[in-house]
C-alpha positions as CSV (number, residue, x, y, z in Angstrom):
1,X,14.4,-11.1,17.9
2,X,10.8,-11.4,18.1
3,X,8.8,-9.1,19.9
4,X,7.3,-10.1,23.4
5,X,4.2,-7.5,22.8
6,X,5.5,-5.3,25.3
7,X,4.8,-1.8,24.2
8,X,8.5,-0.2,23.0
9,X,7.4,3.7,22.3
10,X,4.9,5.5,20.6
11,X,6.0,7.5,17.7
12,X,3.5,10.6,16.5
13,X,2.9,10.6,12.6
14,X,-0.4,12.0,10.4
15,X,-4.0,12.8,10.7
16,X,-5.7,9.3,10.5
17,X,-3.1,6.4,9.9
18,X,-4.2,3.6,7.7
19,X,-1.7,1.3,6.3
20,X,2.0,0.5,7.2
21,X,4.6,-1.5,5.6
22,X,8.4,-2.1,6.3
23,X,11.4,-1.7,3.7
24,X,14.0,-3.7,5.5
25,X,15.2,-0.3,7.4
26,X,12.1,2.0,7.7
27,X,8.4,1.7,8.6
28,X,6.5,3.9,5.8
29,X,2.5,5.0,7.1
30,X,0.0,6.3,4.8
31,X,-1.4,9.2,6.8
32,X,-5.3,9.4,5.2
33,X,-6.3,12.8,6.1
34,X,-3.0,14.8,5.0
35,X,-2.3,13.1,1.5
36,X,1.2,11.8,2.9
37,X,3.3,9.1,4.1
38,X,5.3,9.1,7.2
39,X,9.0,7.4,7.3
40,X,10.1,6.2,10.2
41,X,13.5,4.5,11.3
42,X,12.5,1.3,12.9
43,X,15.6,1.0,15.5
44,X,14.1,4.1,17.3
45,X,10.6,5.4,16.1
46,X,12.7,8.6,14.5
47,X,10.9,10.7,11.9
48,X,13.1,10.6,8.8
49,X,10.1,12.5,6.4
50,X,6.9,12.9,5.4
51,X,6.1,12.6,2.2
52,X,2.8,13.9,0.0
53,X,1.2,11.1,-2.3
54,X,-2.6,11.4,-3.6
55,X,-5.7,11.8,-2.2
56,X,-6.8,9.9,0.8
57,X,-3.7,7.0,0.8
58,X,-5.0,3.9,2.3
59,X,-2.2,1.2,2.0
60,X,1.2,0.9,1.5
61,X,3.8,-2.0,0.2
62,X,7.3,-2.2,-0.3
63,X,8.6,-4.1,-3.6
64,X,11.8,-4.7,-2.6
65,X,13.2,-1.2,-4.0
66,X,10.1,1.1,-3.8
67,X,7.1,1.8,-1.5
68,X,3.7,1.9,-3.3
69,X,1.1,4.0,-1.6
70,X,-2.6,3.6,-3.0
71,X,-4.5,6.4,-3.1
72,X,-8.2,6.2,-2.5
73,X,-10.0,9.3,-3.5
74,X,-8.0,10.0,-6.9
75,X,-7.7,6.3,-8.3
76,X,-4.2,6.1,-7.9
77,X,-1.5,4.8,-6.8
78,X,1.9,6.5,-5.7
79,X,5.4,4.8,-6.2
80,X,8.1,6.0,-3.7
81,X,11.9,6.4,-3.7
82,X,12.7,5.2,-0.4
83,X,15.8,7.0,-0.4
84,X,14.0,10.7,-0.4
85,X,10.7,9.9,-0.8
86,X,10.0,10.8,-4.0
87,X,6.7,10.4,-5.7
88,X,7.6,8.2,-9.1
89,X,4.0,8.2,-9.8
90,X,0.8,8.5,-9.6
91,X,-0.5,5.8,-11.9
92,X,-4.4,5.6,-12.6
93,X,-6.0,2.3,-11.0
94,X,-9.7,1.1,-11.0
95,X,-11.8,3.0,-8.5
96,X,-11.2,3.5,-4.8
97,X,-7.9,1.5,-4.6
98,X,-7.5,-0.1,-0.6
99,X,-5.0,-2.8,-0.4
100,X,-1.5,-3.8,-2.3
101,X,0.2,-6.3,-2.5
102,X,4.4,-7.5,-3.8
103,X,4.4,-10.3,-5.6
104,X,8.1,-10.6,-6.0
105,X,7.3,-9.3,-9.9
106,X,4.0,-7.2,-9.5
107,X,2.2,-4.9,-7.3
108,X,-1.5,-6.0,-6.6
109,X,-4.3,-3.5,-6.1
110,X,-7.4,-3.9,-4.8
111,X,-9.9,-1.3,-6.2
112,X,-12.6,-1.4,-4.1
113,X,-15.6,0.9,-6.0
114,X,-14.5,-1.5,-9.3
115,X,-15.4,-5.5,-8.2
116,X,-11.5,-5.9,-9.5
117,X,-7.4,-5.6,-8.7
118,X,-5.0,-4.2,-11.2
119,X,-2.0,-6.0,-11.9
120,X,1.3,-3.0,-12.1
121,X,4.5,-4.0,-13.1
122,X,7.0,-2.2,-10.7
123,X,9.3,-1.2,-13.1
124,X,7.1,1.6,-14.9
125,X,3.9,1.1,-12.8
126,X,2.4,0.3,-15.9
127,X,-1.4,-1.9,-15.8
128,X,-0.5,-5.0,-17.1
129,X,-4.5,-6.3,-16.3
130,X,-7.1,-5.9,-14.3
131,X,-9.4,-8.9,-13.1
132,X,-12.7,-9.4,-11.3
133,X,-13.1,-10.0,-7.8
134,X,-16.2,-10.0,-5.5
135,X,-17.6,-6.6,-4.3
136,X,-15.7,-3.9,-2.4
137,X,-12.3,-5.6,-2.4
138,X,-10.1,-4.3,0.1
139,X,-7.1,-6.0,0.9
140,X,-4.7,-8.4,-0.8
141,X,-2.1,-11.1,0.1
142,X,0.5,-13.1,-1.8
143,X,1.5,-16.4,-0.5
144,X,4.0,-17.2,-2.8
145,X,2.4,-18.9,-5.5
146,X,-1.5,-16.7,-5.7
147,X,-2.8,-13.5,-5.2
148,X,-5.7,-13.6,-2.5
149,X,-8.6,-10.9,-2.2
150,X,-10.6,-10.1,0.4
151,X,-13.8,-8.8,-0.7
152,X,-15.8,-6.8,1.9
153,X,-18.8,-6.7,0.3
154,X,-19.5,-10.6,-0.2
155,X,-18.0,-11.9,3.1
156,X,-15.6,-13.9,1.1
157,X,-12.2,-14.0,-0.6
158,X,-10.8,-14.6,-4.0
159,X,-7.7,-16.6,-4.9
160,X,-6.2,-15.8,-8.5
């Protein structure tokens, strides 16, 4: 069922929630200010965990096994168990990572101190590429057949 917009709970998590993202069970938030993710169990608003990644996290994406948590004052990016929330990770990035993206092969970054996004490859989190973008890229989308960028420095958005 859809939601109406009527307001169903409020559930407390970290200092400073950025990004969110859904695993098919659980809402996972990348709490900023205390270096952790908050799991959640959607039926009810529960608090399952809460989780330390890297510094600062930012955004979060689920890959169809794994959260990925990027992590924007160490250059990072965290890779989570979603069974117990363990950190699989860190893996280095280009600078200031802000978005991800799922790909249904790849998780996206965008690294938003480096004009670029790094390409990971979810098994290993392994950099398979990174490619240039505008300036201060800071979210990324896949719509099934591209990777777009938004890049908040240029007022525009790239499609790769």
């Amino acid at each position: 069922q859809i939601s109406d917009g009527a307001l169903l709970g409020t559930f407390a998590v970290g200092a400073n929630p950025r990004g969110v993202a859904f695993d098919g069970a659980n809402i996972w938030v990348a709490n900023h200010l205390d270096n952790t993710v908050s799991k959640l169990k959607a039926s009810d608003g529960t608090l399952l965990g809460t989780f330390a990644v890297g510094a600062n996290p930012v955004s979060v994406a689920f890959d169809g096994t794994h959260i990925w948590v990027t992590n924007f004052s160490d250059d990072s990016v965290s890779k989570l168990r979603t069974s117990d929330g363990a950190d699989l990770g860190p893996f280095a990035v280009g600078a200031n990572p802000r978005g991800a993206a799922f790909d249904g092969a790849h998780i996206w970054v965008a690294n938003g101190g480096s004009r670029n996004v790094s390409k990971l490859r979810t098994s290993d989190g392994a950099e398979l590429g990174r490619f240039p973008v505008g300036r201060f890229p800071v979210g990324v989308a896949f719509d099934g057949a591209h990777i777009w960028v938004v890049n908040g420095g240029d007022r525009n958005v790239s499609k790769l």
